[in-house]
Backbone as CSV, one residue per row, in Angstrom:
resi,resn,N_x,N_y,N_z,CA_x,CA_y,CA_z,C_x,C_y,C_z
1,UNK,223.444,101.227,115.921,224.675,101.049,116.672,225.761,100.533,115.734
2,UNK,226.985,101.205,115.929,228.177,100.847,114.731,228.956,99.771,116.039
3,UNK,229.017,99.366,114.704,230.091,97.322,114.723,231.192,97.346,114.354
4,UNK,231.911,98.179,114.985,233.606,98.739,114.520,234.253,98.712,115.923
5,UNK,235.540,98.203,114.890,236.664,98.384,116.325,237.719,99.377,115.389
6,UNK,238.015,100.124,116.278,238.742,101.639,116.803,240.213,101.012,116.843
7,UNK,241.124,101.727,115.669,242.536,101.899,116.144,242.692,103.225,116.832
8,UNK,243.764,103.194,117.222,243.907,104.525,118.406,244.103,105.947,117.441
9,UNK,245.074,105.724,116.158,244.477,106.124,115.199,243.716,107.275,114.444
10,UNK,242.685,106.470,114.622,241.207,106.798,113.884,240.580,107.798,115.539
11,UNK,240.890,107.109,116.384,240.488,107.880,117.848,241.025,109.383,118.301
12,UNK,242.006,109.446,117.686,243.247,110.446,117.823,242.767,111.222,116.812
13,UNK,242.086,110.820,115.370,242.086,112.027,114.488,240.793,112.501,114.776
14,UNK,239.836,111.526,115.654,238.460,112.411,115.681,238.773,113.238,117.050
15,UNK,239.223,113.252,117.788,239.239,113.955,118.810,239.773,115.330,118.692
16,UNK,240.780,115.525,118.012,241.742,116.497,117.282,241.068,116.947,115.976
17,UNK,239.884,116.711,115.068,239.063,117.147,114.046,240.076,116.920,112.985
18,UNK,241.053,115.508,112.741,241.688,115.565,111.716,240.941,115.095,110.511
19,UNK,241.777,114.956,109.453,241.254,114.005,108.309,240.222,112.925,108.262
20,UNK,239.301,112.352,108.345,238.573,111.374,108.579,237.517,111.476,109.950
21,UNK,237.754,112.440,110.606,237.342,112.722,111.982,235.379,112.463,112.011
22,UNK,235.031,112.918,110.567,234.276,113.195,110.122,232.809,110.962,110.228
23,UNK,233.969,110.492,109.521,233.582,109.677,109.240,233.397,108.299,110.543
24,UNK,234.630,108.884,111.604,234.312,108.404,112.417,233.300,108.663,113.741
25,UNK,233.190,109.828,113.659,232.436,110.543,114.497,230.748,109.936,113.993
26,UNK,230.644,109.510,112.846,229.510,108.854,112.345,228.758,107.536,112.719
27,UNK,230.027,107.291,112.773,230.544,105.414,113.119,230.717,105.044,114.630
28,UNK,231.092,106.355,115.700,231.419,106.065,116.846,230.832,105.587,117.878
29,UNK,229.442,105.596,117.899,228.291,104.433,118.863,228.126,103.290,118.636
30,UNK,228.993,102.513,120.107,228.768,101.204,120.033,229.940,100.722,119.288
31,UNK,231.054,101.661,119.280,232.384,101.010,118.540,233.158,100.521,119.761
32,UNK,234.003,99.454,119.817,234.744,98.793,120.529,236.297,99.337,120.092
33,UNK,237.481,99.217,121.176,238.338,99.775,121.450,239.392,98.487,122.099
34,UNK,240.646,98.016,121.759,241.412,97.548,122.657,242.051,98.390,123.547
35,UNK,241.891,97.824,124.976,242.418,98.237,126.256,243.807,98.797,125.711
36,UNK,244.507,98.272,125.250,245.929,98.943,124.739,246.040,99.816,124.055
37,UNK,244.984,99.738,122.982,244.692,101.070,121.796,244.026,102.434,123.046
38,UNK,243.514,102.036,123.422,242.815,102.938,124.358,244.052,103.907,125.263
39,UNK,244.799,103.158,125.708,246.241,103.612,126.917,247.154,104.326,125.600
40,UNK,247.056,103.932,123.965,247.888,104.329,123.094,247.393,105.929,123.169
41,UNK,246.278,106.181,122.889,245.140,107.437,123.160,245.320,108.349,124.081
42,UNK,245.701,107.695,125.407,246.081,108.252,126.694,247.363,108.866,126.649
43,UNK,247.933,107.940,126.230,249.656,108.548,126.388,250.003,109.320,124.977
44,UNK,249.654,109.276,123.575,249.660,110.230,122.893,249.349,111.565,123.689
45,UNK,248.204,111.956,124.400,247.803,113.178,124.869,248.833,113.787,126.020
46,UNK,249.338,112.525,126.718,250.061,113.070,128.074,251.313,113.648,127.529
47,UNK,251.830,112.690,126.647,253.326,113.037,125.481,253.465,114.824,125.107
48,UNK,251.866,114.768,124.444,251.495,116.184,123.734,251.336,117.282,125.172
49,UNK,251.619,116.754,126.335,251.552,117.885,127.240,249.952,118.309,128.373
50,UNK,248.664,117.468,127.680,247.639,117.968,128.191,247.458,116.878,129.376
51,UNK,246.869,117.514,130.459,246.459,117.389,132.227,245.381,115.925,131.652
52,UNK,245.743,115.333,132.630,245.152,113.505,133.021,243.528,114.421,132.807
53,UNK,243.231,115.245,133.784,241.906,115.383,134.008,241.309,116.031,132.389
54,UNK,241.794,116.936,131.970,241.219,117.124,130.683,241.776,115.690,129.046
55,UNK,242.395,115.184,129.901,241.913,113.914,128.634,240.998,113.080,129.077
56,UNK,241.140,112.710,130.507,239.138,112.220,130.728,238.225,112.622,130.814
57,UNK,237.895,113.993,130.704,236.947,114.642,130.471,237.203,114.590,128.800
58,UNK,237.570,114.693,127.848,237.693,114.429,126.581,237.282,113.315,126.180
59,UNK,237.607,111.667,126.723,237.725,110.804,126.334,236.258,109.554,126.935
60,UNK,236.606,110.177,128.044,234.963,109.229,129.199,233.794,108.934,128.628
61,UNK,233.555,110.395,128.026,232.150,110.698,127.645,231.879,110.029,126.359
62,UNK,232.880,109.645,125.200,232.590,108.767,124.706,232.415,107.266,124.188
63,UNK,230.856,107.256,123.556,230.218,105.311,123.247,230.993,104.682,122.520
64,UNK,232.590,104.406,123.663,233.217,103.317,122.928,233.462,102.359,124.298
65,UNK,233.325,101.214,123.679,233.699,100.154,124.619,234.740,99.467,124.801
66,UNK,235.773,99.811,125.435,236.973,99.911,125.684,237.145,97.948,126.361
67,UNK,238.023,97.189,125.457,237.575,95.553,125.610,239.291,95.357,126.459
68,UNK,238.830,94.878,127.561,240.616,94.121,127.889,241.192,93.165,126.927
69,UNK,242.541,93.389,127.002,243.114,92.367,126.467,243.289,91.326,127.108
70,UNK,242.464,90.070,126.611,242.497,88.947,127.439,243.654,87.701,126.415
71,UNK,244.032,86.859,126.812,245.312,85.685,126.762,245.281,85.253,125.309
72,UNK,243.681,84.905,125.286,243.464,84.717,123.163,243.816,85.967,122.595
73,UNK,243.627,86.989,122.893,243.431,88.188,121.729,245.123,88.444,121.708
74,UNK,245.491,88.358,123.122,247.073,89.046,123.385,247.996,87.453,122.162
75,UNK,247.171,86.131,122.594,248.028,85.489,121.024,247.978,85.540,119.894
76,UNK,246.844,86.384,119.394,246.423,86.207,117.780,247.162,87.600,117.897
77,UNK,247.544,88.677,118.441,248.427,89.768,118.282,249.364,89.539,118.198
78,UNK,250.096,88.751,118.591,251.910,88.274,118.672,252.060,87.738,117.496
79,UNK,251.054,86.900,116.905,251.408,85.940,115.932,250.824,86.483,114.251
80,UNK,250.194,87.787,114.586,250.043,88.481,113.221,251.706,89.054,113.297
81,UNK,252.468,89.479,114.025,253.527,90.026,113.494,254.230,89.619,112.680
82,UNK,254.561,88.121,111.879,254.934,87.936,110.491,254.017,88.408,109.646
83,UNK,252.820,88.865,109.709,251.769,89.046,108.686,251.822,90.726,108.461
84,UNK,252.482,91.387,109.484,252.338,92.783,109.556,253.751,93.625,109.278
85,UNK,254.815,92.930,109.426,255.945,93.376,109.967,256.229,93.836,109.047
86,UNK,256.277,93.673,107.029,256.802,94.134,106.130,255.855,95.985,106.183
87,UNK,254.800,96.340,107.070,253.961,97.358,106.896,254.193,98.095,107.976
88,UNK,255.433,97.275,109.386,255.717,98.278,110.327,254.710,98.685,111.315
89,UNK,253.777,97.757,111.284,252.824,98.224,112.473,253.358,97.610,113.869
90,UNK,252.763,98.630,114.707,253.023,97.978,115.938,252.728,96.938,116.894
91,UNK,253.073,96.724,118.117,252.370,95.522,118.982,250.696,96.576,119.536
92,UNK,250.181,97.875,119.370,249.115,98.060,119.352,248.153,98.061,118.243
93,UNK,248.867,98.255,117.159,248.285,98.164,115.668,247.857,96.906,115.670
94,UNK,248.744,95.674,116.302,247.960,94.392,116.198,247.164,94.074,117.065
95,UNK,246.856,94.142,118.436,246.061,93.929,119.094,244.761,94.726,118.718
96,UNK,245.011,95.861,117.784,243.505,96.426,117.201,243.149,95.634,116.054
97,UNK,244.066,94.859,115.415,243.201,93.807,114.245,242.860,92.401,115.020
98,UNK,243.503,91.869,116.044,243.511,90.708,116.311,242.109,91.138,116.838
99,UNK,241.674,92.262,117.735,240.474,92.200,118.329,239.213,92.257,116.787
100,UNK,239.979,92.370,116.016,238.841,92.838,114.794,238.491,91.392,114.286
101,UNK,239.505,90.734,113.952,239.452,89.458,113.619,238.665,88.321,114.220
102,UNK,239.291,88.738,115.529,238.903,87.707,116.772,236.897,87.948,116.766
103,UNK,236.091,89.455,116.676,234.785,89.418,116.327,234.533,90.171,114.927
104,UNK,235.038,89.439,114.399,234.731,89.595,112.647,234.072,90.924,112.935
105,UNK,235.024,92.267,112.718,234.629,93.192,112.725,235.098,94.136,112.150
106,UNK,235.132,95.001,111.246,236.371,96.090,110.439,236.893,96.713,111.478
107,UNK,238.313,96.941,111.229,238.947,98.078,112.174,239.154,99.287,111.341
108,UNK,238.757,100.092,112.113,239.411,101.339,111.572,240.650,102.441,111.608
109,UNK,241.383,102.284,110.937,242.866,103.081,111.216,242.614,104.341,110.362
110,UNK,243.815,104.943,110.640,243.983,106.480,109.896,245.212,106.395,109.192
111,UNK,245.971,104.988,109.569,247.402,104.485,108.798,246.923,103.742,107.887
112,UNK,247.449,104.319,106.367,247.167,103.969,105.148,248.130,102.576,105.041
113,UNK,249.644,101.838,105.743,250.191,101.271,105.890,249.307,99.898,105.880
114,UNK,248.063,100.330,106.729,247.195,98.747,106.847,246.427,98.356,105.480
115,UNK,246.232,99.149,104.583,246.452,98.502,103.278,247.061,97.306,102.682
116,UNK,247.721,97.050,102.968,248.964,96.418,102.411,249.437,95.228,102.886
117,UNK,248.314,95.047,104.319,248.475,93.712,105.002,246.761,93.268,105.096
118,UNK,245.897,94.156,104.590,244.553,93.366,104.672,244.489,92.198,104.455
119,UNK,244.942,91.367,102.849,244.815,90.645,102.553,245.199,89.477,103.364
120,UNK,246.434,89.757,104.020,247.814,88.488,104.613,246.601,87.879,105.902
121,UNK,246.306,89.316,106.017,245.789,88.954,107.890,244.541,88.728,107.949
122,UNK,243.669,88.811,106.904,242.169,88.646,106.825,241.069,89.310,107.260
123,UNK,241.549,90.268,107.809,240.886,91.528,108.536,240.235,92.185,107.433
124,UNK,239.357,92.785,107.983,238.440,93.952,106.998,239.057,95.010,107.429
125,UNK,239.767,96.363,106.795,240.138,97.575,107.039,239.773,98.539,106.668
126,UNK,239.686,98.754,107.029,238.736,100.682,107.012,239.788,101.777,106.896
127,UNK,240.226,102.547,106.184,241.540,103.265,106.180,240.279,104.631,105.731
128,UNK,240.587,105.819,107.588,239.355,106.905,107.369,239.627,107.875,106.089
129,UNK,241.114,108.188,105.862,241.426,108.710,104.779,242.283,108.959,104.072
């Protein structure tokens, strides 16, 4: 069972067979997901035009465990934004490290941008490619 938390991301390129799709599709049992990264997933697809019912039939079936954002995780997200802001990530980009942080866990993105703040924020990052 993989011990990874999922940026929306890394979720978006395996679903679509992008770059890295490969590596996560490896990794994807038993990976954890923020509730927000998850809705980021959702509304990328609705944006791109495809029917509610064929992105849950796309998305249901897979072993990720989709975690609410609860009051701790939603503060260690607000308060990485001095740690992130010179790299431009978003308020979902952080709630996918704060959840990484919060259970010492690598996140995995497909934005090479999180490079560049590993160090600040203490997170382990996984950049698929």
């Amino acid at each position: 069972m993989s011990r990874i938390v999922l940026d929306a991301s890394a979720l978006i390129a395996l679903v679509k067979g992008e770059a890295g799709a490969t590596i996560v599709a490896e990794a994807i049992a038993g990976s954890r997901m923020s509730s927000v990264n998850y809705a980021e997933v959702v509304s990328h697809f609705i944006h791109a035009g495809m029917p509610e019912r064929e992105i849950d039939m796309m998305l249901d079936p897979l072993p990720i465990d989709v975690v609410p954002l609860d009051k701790d995780t939603a503060k260690r997200a607000g308060r990485l934004r001095a740690a992130t802001a010179s790299a431009g990530l978003s308020l979902g980009d952080r709630c996918c490290l704060a959840l990484s942080i919060q259970e010492a866990l690598p996140a995995w993105t497909a934005d090479k941008a999180w490079r560049n703040i590993a160090e600040t924020t203490g997170a382990e990052i996984v950049v698929i490619r």
